[in-house]
Backbone as CSV, one residue per row, in Angstrom:
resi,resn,N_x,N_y,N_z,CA_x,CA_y,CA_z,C_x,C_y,C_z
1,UNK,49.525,46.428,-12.724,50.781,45.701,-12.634,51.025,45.222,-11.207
2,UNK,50.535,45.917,-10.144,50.544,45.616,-9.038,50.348,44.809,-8.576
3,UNK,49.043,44.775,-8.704,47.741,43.742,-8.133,48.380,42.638,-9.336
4,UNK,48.954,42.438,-10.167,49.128,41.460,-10.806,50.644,40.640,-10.226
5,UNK,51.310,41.344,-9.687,52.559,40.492,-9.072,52.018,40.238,-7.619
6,UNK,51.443,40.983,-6.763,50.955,40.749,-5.644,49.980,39.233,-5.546
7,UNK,49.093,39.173,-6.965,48.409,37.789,-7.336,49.214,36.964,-7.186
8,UNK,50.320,36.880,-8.236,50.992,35.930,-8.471,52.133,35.499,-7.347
9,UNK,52.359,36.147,-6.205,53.192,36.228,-5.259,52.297,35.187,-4.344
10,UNK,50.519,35.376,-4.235,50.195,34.756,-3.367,49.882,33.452,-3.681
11,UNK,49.485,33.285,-4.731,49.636,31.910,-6.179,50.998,31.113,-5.402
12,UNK,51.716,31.632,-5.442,53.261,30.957,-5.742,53.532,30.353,-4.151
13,UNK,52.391,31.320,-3.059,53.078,30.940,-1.457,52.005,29.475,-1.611
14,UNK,51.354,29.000,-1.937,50.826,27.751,-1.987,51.121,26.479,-2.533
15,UNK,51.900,26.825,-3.632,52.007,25.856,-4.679,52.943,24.842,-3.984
16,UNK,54.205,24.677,-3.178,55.162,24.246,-2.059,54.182,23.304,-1.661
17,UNK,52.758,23.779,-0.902,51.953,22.915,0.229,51.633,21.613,-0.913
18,UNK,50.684,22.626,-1.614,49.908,21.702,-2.324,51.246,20.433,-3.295
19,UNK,52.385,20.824,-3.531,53.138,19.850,-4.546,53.471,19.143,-3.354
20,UNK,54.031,19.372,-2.169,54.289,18.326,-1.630,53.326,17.129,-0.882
21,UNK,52.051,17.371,-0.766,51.139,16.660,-0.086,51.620,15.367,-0.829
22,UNK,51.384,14.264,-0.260,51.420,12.607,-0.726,50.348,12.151,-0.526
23,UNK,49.924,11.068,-1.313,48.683,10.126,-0.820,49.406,9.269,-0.240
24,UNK,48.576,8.285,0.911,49.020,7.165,1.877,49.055,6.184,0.346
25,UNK,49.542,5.271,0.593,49.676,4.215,-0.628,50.002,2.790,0.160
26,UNK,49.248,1.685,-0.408,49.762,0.535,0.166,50.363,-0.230,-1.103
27,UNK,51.251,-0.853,-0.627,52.625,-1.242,-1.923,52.517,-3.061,-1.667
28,UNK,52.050,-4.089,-2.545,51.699,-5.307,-2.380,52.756,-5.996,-2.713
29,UNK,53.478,-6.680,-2.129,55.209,-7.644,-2.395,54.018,-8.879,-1.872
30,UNK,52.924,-8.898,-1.893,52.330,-10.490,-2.040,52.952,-11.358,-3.449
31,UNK,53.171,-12.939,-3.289,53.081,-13.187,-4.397,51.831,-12.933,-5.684
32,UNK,50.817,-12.642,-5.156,49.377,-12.573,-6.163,48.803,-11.149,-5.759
33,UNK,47.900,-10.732,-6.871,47.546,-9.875,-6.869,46.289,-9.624,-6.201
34,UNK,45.990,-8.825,-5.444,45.036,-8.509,-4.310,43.896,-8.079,-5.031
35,UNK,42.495,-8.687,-4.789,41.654,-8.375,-5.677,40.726,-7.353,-4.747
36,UNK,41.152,-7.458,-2.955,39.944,-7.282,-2.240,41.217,-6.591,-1.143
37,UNK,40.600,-4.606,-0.417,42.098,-5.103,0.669,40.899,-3.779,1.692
38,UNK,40.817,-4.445,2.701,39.803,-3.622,3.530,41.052,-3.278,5.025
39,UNK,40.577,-2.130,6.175,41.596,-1.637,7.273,40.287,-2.125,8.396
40,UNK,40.693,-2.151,9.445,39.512,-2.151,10.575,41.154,-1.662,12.107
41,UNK,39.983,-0.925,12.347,40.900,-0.415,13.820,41.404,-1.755,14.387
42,UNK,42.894,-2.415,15.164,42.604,-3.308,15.327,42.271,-4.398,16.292
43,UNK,41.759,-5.608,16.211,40.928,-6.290,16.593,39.924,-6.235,17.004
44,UNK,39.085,-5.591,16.103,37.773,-5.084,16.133,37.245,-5.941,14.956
45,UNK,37.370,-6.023,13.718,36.874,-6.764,12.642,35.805,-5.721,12.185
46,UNK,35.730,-4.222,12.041,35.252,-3.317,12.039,36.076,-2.948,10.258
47,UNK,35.420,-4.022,9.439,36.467,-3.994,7.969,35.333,-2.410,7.296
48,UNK,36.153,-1.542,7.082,36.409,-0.406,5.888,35.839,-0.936,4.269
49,UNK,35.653,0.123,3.561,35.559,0.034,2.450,36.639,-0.363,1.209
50,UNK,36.168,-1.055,0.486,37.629,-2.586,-0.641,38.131,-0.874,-1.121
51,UNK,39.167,-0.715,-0.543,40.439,0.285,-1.083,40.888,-0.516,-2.549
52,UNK,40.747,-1.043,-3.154,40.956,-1.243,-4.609,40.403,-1.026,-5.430
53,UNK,38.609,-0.310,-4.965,37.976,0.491,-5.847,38.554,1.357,-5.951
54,UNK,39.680,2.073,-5.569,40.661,3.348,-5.908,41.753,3.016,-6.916
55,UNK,41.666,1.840,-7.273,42.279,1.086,-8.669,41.574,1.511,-10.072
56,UNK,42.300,1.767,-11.035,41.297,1.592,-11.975,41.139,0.484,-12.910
57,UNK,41.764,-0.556,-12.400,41.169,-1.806,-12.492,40.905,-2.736,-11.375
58,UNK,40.751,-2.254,-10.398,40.432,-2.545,-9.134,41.046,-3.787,-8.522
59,UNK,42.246,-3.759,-8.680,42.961,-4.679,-8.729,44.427,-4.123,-8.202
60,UNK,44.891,-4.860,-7.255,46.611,-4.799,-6.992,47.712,-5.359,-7.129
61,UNK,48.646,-5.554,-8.239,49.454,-6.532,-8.636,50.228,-6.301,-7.780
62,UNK,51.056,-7.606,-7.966,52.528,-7.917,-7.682,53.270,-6.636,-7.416
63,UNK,53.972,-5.665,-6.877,54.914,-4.483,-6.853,53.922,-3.597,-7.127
64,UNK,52.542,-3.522,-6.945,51.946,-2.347,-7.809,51.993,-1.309,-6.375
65,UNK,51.550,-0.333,-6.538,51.086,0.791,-5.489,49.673,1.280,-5.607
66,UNK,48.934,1.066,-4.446,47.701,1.545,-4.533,47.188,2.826,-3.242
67,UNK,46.342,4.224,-4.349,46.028,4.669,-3.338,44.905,4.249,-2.090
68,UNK,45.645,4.638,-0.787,44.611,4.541,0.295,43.777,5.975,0.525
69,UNK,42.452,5.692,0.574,41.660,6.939,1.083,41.054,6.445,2.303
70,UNK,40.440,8.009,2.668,39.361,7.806,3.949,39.892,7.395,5.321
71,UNK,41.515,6.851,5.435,42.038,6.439,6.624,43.393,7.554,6.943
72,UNK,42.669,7.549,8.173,43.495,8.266,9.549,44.963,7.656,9.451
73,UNK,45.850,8.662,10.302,46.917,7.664,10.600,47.172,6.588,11.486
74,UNK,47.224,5.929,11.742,47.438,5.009,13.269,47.731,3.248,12.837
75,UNK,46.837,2.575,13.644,47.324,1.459,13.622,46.427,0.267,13.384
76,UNK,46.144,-0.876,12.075,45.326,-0.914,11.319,45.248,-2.461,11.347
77,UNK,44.587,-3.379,11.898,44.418,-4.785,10.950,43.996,-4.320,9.353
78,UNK,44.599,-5.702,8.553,44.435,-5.370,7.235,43.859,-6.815,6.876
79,UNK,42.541,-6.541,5.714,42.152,-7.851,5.139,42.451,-7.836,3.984
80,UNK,42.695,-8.821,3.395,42.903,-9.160,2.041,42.224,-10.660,1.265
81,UNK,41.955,-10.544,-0.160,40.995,-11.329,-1.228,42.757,-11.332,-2.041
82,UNK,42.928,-12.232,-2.404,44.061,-12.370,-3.845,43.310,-13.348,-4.581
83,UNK,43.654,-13.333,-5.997,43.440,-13.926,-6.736,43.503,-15.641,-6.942
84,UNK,44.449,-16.080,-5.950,44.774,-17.343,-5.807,43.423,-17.783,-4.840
85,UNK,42.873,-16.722,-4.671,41.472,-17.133,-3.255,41.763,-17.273,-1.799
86,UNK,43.159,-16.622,-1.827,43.391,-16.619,-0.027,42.740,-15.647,0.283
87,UNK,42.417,-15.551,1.947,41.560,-14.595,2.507,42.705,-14.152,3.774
88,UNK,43.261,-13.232,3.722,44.524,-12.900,4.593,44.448,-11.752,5.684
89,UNK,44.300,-11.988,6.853,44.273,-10.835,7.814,45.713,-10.688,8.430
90,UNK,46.390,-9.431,8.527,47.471,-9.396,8.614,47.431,-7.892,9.497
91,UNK,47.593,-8.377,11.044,47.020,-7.533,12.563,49.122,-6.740,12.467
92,UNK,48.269,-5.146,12.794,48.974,-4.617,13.883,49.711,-3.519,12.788
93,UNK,48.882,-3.036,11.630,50.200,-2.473,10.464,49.522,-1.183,10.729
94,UNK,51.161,-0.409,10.938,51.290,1.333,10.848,50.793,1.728,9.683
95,UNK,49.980,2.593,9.790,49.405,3.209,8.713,50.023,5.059,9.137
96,UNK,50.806,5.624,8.084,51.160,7.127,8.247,50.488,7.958,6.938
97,UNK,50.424,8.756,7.585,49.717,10.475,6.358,50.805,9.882,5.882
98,UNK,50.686,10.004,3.958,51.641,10.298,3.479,52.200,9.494,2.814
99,UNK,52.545,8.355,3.733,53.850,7.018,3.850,53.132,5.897,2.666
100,UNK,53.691,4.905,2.242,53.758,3.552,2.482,53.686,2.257,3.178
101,UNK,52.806,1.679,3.286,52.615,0.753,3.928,53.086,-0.867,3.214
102,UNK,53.587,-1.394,3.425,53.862,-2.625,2.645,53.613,-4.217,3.478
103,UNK,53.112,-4.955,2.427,52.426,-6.301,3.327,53.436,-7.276,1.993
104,UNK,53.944,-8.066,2.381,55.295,-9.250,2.110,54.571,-10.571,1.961
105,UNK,55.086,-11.677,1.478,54.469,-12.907,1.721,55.076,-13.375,3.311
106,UNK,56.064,-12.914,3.405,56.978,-13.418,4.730,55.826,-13.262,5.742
107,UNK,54.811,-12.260,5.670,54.071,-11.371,6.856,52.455,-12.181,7.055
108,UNK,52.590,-12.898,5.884,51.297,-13.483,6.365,51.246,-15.014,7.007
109,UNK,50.798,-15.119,7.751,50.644,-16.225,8.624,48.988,-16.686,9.045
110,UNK,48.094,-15.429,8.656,46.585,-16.182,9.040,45.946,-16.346,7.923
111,UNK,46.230,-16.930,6.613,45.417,-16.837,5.170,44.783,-18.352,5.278
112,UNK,43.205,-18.234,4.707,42.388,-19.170,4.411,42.213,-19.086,3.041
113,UNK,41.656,-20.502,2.665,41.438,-20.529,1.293,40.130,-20.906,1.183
């Protein structure tokens, strides 16, 4: 009986850590849906692996939320592929453990087609 509340006592001092951890998430208010979205330290052009293979349709709509892996916290040029065929680099975005990151149509200003 002991060893069985003493278990469950040490069970229970973890469960707090582990429920609160968050994944980083990037949240798309583009008008189109992001087919392609890579980080590079920035102005380096040092582009990361398409974070929308963490989609399971590898794909980021309109309002959707997608998890980010593999990135640190700090401070990130971001590339982007949308569906309309723009190619969008969008310099200088906070990336936090945890947080949300969000990219706007207002925010882009260097997209090629």
């Amino acid at each position: 009986m002991a060893r069985a509340v003493i278990l469950t006592a040490f069970i229970l001092t973890f469960i707090p850590v582990v429920a609160s951890a968050k994944d980083t998430r990037f949240w798309n208010l583009t008008a189109h849906t992001i087919t392609s979205l890579q980080l590079s330290p920035p102005g380096k052009s040092a582009w990361g692996p398409n974070q929308t293979d963490n989609d399971r349709d590898r794909t980021v709509d309109h309002d959707e939320r997608l998890k980010i892996t593999d990135t640190a916290a700090g401070v990130y040029d971001v590339r982007f592929v949308d569906q309309s065929g723009r190619t969008c680099i969008v310099p200088g975005i906070e990336i936090k453990t945890g947080g949300v990151f969000t990219i706007e149509e207002k925010d882009l200003k260097g997209c090629t087609k």
